[in-house]
mmCIF file of the N, C-alpha and C atoms, coordinates in Angstrom:
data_MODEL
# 
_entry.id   MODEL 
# 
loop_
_atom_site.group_PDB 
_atom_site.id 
_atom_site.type_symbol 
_atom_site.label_atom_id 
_atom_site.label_alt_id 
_atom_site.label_comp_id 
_atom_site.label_asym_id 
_atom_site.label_entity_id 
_atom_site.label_seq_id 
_atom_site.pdbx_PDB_ins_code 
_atom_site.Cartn_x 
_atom_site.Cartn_y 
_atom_site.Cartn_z 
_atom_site.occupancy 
_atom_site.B_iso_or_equiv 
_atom_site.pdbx_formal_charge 
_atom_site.auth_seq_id 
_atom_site.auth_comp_id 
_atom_site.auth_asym_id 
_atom_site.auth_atom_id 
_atom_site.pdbx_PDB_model_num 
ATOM 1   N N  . UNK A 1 1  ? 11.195 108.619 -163.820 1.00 0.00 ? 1  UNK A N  1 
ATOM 2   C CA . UNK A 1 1  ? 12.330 108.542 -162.916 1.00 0.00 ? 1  UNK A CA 1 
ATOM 3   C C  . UNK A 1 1  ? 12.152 109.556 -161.792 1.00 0.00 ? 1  UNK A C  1 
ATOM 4   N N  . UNK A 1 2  ? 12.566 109.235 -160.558 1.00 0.00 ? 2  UNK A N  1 
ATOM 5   C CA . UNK A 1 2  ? 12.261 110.108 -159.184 1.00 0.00 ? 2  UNK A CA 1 
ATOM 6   C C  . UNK A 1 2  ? 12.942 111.514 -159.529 1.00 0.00 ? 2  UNK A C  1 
ATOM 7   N N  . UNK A 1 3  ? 14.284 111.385 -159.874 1.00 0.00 ? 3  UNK A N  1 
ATOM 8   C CA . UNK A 1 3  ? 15.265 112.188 -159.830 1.00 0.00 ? 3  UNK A CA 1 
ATOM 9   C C  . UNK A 1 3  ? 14.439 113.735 -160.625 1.00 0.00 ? 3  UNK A C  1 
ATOM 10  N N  . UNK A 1 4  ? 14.102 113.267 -162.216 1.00 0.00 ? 4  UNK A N  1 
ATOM 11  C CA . UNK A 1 4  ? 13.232 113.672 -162.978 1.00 0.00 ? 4  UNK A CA 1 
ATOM 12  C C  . UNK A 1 4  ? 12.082 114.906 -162.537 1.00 0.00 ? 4  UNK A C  1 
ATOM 13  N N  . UNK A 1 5  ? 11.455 113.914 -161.738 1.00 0.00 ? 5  UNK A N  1 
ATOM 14  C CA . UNK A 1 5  ? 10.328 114.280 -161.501 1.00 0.00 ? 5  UNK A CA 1 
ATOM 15  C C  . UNK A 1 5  ? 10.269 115.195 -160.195 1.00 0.00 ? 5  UNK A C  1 
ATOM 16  N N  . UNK A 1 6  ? 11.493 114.829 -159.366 1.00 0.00 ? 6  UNK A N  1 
ATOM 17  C CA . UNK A 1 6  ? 11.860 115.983 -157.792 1.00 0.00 ? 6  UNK A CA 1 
ATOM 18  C C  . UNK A 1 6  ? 11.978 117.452 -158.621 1.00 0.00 ? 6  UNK A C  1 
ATOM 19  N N  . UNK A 1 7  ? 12.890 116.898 -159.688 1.00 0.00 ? 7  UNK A N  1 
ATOM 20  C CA . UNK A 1 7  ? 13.197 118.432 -160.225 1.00 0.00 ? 7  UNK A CA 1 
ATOM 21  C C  . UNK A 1 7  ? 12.245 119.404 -161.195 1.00 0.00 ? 7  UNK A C  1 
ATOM 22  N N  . UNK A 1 8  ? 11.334 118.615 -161.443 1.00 0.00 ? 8  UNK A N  1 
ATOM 23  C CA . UNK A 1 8  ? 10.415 119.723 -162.329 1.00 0.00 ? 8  UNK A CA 1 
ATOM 24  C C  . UNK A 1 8  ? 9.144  120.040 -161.241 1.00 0.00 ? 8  UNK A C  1 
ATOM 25  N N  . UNK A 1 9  ? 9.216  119.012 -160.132 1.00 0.00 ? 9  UNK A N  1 
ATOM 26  C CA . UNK A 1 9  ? 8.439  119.786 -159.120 1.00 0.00 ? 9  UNK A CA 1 
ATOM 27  C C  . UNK A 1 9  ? 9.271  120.939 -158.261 1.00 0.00 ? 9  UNK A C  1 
ATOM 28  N N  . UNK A 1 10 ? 10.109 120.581 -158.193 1.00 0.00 ? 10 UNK A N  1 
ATOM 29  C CA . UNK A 1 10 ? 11.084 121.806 -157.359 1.00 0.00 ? 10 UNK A CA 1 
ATOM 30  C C  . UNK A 1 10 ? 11.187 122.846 -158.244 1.00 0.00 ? 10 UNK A C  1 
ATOM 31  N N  . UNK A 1 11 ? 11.221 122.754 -159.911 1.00 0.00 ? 11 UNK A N  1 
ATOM 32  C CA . UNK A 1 11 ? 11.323 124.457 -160.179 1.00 0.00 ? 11 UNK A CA 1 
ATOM 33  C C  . UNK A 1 11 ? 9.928  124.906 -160.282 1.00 0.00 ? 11 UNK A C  1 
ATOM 34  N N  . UNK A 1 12 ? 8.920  123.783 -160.936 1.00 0.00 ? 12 UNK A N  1 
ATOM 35  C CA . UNK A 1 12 ? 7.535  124.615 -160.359 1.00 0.00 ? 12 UNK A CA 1 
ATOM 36  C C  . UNK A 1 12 ? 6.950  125.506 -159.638 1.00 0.00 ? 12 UNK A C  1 
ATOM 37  N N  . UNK A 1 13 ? 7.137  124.936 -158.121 1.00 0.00 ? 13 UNK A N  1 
ATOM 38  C CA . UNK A 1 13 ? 6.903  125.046 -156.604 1.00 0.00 ? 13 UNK A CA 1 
ATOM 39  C C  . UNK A 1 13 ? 7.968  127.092 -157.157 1.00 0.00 ? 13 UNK A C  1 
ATOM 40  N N  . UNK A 1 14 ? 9.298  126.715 -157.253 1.00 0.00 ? 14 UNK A N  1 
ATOM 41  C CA . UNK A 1 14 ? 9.974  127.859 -156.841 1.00 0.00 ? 14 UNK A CA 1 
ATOM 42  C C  . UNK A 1 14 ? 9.689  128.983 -158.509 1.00 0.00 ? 14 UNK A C  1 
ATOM 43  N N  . UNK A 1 15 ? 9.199  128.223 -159.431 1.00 0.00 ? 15 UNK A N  1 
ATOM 44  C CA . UNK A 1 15 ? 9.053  129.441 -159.951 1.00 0.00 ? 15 UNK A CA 1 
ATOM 45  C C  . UNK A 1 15 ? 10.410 129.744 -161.005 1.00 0.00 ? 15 UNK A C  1 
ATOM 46  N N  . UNK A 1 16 ? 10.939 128.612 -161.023 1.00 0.00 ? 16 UNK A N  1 
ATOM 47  C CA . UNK A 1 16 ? 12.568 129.050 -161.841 1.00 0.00 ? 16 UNK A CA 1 
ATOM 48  C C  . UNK A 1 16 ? 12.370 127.685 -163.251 1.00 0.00 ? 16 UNK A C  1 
ATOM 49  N N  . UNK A 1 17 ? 13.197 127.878 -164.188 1.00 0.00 ? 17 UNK A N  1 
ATOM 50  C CA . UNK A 1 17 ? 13.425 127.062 -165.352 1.00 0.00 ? 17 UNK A CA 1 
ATOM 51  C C  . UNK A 1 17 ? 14.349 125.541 -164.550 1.00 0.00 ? 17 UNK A C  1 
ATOM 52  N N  . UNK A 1 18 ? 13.431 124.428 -164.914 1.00 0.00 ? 18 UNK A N  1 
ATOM 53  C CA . UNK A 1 18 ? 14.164 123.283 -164.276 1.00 0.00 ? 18 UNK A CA 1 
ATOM 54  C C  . UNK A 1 18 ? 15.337 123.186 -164.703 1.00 0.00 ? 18 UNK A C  1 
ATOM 55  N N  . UNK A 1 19 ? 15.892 123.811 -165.750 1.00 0.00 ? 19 UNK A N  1 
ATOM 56  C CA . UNK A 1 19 ? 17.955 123.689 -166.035 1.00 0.00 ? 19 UNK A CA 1 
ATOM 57  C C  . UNK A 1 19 ? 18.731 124.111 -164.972 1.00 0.00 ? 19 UNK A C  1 
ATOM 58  N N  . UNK A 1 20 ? 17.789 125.079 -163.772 1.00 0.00 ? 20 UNK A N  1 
ATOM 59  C CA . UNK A 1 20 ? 18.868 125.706 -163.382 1.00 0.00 ? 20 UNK A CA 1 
ATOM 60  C C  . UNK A 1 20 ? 18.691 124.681 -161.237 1.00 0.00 ? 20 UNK A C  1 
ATOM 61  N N  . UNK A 1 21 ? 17.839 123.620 -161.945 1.00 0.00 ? 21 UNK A N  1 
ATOM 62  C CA . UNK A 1 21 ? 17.941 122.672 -160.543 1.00 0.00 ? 21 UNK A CA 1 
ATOM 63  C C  . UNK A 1 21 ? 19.021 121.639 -160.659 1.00 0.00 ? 21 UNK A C  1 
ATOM 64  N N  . UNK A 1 22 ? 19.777 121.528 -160.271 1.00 0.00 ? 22 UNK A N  1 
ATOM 65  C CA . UNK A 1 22 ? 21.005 120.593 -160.081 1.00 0.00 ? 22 UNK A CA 1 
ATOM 66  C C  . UNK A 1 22 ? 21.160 119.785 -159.297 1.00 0.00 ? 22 UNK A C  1 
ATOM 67  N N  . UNK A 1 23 ? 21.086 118.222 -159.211 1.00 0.00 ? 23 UNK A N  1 
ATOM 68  C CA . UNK A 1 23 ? 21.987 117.631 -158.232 1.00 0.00 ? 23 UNK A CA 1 
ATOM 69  C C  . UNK A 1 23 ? 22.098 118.198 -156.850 1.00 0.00 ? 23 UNK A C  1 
ATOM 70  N N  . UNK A 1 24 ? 23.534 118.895 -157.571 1.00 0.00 ? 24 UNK A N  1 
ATOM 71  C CA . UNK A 1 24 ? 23.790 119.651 -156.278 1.00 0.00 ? 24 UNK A CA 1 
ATOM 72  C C  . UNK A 1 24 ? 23.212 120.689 -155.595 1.00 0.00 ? 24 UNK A C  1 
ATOM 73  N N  . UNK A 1 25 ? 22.347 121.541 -156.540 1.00 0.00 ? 25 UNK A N  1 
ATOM 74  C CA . UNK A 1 25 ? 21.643 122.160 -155.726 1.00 0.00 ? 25 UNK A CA 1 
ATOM 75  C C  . UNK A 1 25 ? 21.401 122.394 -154.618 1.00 0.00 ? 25 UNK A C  1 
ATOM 76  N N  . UNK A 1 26 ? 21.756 123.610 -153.541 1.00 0.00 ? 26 UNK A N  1 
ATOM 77  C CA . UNK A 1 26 ? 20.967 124.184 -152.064 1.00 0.00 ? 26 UNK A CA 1 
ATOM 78  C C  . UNK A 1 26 ? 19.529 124.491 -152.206 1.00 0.00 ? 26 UNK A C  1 
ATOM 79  N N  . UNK A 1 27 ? 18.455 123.787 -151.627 1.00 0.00 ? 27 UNK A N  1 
ATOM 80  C CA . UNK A 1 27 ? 17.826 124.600 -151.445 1.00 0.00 ? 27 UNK A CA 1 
ATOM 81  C C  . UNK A 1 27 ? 17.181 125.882 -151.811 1.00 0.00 ? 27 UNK A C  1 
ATOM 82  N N  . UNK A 1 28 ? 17.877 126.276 -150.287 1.00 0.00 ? 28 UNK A N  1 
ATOM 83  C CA . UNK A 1 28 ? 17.737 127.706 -149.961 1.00 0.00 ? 28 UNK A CA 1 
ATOM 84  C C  . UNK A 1 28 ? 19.408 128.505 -150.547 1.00 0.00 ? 28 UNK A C  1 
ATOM 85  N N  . UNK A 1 29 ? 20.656 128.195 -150.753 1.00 0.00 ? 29 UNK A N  1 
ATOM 86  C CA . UNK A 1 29 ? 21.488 129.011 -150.992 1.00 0.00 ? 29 UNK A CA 1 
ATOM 87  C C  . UNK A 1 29 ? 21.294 129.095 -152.586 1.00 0.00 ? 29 UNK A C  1 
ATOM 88  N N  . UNK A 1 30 ? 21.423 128.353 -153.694 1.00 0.00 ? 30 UNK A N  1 
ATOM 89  C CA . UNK A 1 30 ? 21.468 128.240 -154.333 1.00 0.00 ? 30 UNK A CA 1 
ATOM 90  C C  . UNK A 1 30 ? 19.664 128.029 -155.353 1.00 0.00 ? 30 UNK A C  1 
ATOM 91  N N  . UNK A 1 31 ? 19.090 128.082 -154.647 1.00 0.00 ? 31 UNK A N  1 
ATOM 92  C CA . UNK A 1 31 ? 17.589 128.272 -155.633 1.00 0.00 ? 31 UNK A CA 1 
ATOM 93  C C  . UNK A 1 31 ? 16.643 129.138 -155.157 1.00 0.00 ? 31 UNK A C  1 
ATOM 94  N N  . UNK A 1 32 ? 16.570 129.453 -153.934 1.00 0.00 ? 32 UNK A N  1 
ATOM 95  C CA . UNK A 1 32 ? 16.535 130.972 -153.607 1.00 0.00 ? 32 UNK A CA 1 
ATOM 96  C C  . UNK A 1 32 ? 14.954 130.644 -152.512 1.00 0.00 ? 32 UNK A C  1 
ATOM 97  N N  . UNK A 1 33 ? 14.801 129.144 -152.662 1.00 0.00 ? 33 UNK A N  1 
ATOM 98  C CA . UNK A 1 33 ? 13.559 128.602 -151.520 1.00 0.00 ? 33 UNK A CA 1 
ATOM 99  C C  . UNK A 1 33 ? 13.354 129.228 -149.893 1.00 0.00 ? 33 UNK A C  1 
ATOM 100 N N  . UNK A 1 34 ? 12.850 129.474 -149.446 1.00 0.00 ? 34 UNK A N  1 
ATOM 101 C CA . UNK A 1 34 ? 12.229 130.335 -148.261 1.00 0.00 ? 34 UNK A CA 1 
ATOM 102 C C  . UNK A 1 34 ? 11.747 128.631 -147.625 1.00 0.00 ? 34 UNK A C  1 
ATOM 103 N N  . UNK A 1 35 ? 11.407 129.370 -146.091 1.00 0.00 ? 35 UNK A N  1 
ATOM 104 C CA . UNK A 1 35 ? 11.051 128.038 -145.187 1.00 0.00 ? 35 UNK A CA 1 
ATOM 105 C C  . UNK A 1 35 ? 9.070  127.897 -145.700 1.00 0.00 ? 35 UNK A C  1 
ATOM 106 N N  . UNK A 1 36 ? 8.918  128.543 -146.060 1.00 0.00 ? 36 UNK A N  1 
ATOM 107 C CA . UNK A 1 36 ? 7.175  128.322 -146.463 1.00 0.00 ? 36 UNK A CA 1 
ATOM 108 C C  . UNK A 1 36 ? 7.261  127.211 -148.064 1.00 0.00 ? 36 UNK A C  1 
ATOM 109 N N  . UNK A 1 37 ? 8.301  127.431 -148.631 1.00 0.00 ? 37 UNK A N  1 
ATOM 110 C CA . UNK A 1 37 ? 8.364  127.508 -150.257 1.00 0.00 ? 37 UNK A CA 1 
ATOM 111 C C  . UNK A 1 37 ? 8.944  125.512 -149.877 1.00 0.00 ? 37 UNK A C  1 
ATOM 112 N N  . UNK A 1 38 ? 9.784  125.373 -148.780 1.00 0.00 ? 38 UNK A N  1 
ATOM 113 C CA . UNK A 1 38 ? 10.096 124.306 -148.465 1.00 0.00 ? 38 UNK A CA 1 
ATOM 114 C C  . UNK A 1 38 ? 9.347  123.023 -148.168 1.00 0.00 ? 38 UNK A C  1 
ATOM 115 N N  . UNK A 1 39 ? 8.162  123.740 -146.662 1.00 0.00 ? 39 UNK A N  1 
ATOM 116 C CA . UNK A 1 39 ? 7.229  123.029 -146.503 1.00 0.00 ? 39 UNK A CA 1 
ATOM 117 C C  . UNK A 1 39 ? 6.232  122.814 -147.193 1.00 0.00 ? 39 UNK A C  1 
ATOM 118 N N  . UNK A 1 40 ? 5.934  123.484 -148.228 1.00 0.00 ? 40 UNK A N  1 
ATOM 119 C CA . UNK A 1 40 ? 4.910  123.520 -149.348 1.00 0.00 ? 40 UNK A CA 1 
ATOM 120 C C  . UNK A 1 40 ? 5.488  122.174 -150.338 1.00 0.00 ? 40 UNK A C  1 
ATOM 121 N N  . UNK A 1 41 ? 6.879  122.582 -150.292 1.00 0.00 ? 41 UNK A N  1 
ATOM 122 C CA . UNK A 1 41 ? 7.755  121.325 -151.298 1.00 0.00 ? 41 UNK A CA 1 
ATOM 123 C C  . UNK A 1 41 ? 7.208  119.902 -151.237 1.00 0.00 ? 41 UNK A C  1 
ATOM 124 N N  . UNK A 1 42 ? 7.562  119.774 -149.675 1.00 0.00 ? 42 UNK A N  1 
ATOM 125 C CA . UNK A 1 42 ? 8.114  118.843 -148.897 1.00 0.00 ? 42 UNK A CA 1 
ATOM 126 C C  . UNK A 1 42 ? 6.311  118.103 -149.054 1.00 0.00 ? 42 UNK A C  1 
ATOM 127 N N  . UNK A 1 43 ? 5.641  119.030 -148.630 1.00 0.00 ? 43 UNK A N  1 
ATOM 128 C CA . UNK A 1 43 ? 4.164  118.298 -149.014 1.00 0.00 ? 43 UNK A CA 1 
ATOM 129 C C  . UNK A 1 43 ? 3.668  117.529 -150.322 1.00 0.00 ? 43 UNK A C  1 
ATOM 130 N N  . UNK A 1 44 ? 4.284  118.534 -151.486 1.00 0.00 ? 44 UNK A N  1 
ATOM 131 C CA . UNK A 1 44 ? 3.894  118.484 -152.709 1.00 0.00 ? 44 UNK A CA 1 
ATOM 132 C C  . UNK A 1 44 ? 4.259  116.897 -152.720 1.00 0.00 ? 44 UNK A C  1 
ATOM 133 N N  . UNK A 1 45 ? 5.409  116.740 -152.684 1.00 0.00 ? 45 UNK A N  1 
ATOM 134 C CA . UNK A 1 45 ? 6.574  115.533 -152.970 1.00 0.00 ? 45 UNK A CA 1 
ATOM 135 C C  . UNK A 1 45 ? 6.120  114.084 -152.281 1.00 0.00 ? 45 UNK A C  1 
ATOM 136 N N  . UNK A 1 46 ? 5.444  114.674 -151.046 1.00 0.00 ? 46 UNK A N  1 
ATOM 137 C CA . UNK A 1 46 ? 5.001  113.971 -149.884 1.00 0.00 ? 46 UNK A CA 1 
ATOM 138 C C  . UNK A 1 46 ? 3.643  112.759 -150.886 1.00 0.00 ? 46 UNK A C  1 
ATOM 139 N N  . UNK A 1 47 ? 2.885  113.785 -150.913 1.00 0.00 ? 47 UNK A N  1 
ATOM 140 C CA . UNK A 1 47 ? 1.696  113.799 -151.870 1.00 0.00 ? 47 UNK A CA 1 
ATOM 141 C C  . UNK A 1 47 ? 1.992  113.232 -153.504 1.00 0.00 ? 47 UNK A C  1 
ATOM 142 N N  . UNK A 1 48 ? 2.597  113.448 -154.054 1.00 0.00 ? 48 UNK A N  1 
ATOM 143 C CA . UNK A 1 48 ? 2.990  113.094 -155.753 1.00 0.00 ? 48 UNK A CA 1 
ATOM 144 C C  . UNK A 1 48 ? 3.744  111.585 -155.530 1.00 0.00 ? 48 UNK A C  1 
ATOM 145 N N  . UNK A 1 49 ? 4.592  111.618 -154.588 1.00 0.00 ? 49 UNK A N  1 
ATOM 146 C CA . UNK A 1 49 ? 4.937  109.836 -153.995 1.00 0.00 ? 49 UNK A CA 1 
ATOM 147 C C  . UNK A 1 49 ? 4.597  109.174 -153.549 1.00 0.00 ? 49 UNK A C  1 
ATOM 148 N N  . UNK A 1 50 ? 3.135  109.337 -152.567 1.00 0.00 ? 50 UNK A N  1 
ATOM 149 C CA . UNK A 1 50 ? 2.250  108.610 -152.038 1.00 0.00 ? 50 UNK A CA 1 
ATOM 150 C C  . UNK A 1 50 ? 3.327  108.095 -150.879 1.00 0.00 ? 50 UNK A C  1 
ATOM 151 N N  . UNK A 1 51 ? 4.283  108.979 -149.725 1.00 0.00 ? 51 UNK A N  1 
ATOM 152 C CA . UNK A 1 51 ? 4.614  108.635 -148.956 1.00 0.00 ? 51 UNK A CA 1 
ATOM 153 C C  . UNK A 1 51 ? 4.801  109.556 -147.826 1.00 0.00 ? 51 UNK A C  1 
ATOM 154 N N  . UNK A 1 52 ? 5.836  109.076 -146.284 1.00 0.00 ? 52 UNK A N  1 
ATOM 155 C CA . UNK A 1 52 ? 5.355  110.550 -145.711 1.00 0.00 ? 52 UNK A CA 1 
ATOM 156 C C  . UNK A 1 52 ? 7.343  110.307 -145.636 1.00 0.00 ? 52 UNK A C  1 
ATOM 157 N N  . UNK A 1 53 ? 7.232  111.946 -145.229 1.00 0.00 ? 53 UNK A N  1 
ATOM 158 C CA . UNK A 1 53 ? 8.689  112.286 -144.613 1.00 0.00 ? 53 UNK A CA 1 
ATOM 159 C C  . UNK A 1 53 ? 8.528  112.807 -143.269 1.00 0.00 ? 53 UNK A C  1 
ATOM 160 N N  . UNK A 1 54 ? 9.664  111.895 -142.440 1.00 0.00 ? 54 UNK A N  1 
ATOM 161 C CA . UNK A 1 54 ? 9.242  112.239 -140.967 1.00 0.00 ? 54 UNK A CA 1 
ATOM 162 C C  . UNK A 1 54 ? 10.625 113.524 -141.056 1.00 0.00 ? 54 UNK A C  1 
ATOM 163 N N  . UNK A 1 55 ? 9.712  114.779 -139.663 1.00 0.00 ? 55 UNK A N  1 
ATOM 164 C CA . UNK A 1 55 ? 10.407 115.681 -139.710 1.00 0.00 ? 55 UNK A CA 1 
ATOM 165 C C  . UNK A 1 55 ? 11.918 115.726 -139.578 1.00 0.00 ? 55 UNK A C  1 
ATOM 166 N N  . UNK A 1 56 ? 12.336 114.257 -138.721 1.00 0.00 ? 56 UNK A N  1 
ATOM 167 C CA . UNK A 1 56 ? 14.147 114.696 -138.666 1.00 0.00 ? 56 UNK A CA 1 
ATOM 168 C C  . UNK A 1 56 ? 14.882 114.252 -139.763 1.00 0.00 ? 56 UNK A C  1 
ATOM 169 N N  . UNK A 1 57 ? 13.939 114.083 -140.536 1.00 0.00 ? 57 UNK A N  1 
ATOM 170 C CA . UNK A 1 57 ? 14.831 113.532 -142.110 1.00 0.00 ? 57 UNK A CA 1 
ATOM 171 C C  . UNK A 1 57 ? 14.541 114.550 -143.059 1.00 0.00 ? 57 UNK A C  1 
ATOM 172 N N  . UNK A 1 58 ? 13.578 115.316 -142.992 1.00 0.00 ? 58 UNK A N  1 
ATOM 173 C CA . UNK A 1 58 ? 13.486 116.798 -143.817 1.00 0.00 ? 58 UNK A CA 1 
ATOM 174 C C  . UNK A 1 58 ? 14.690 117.788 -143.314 1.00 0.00 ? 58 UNK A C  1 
ATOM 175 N N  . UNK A 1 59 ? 15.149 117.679 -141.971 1.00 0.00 ? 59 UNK A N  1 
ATOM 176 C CA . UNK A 1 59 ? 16.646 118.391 -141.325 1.00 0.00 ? 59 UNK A CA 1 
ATOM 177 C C  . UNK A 1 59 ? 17.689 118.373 -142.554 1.00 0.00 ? 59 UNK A C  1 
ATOM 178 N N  . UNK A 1 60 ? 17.779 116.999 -142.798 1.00 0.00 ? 60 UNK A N  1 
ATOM 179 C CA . UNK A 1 60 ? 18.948 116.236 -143.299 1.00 0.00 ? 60 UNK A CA 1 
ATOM 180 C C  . UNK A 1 60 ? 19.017 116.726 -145.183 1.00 0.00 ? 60 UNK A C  1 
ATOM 181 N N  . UNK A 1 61 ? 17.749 117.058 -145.685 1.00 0.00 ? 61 UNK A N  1 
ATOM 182 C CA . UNK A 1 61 ? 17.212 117.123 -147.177 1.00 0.00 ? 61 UNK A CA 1 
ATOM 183 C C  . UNK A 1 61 ? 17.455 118.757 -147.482 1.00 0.00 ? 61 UNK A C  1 
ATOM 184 N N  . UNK A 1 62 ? 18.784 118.996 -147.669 1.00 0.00 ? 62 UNK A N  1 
ATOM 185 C CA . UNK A 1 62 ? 19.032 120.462 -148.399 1.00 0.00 ? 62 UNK A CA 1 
ATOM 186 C C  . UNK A 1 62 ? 19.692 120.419 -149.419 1.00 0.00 ? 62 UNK A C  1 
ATOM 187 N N  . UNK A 1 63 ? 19.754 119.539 -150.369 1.00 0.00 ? 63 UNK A N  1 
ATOM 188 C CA . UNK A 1 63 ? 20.450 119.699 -151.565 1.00 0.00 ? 63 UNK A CA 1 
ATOM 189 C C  . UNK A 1 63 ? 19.020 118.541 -152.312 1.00 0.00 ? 63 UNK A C  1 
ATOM 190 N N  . UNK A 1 64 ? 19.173 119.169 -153.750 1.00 0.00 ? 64 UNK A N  1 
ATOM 191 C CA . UNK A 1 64 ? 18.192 117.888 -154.822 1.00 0.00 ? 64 UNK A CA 1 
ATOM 192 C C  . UNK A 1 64 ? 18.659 116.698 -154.660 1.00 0.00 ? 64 UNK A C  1 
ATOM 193 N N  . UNK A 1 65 ? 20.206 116.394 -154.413 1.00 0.00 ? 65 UNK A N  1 
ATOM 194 C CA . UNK A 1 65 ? 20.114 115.009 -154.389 1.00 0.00 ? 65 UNK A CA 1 
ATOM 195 C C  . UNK A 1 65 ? 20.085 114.124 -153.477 1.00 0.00 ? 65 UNK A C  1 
ATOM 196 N N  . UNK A 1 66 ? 19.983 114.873 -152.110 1.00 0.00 ? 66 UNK A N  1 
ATOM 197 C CA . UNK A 1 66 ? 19.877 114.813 -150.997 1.00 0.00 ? 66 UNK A CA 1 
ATOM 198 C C  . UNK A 1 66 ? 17.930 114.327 -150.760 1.00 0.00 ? 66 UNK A C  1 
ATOM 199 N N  . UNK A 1 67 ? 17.135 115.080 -151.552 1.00 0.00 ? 67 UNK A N  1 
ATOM 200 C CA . UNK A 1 67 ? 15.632 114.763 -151.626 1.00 0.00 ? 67 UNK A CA 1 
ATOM 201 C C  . UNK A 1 67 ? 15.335 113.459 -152.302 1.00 0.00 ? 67 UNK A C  1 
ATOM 202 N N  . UNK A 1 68 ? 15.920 113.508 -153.449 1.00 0.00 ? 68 UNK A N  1 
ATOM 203 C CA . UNK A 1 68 ? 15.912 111.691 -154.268 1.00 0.00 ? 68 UNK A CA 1 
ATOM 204 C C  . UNK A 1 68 ? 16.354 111.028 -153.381 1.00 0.00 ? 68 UNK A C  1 
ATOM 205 N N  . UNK A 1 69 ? 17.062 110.891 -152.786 1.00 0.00 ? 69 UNK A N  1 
ATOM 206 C CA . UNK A 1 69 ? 17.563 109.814 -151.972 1.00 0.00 ? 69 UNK A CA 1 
ATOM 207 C C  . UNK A 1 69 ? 16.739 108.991 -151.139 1.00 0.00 ? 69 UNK A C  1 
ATOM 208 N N  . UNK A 1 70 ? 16.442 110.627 -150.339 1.00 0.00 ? 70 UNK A N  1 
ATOM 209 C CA . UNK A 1 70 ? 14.945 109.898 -149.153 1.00 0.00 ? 70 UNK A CA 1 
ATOM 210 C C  . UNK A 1 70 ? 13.658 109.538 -149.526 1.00 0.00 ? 70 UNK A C  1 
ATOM 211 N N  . UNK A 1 71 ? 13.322 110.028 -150.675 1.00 0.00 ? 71 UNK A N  1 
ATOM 212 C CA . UNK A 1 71 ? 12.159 109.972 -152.266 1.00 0.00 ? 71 UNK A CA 1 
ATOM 213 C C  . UNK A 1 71 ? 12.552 108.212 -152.568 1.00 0.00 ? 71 UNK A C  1 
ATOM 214 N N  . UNK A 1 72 ? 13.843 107.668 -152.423 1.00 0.00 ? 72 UNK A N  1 
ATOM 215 C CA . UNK A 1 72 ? 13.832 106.665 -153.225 1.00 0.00 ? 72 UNK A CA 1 
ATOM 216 C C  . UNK A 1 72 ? 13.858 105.741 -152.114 1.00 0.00 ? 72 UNK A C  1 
ATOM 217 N N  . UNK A 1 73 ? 14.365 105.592 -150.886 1.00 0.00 ? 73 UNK A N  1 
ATOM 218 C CA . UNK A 1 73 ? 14.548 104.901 -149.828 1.00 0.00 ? 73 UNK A CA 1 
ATOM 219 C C  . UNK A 1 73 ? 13.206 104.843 -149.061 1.00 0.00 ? 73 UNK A C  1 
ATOM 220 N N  . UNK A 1 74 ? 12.060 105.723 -149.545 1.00 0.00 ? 74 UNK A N  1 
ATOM 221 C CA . UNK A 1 74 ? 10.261 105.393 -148.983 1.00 0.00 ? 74 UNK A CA 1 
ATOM 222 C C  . UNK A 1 74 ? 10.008 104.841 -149.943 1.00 0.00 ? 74 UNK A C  1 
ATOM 223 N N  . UNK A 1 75 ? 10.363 104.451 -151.540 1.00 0.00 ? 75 UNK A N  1 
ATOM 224 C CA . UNK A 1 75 ? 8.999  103.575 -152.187 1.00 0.00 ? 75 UNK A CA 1 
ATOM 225 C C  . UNK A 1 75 ? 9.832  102.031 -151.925 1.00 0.00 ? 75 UNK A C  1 
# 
């Protein structure tokens, strides 16, 4: 499942226990991601889905469920 799989790459990438990635999750307020830790993300995700994200839709992607969404609307 996408949802699944955003989130055990997102605590990877940041280095934290995937319980504490949520849905709702920020990012940067709430998981503590930096703009390097983002674009590194944003690649990983890019790469593990075999799709691309154009930059004004990475604007829009600051919460986890905000990333599934655009994760699910490219396959």
């Amino acid at each position: 499942m996408v949802e699944e799989k955003v989130k055990s790459l997102i605590a990877s990438q940041l280095n934290i226990p995937v319980e504490k990635v949520e849905d709702s999750s920020r990012l940067v307020e709430d998981l503590g991601a930096d703009s390097l830790d983002i674009v590194e993300m944003l690649m990983t995700l890019e790469e593990e889905f075999g799709i691309s994200i154009p930059d004004e839709e990475t604007a829009n992607m600051k919460t986890v469920a905000e990333i599934v969404k655009v994760i699910e609307s490219k396959q």
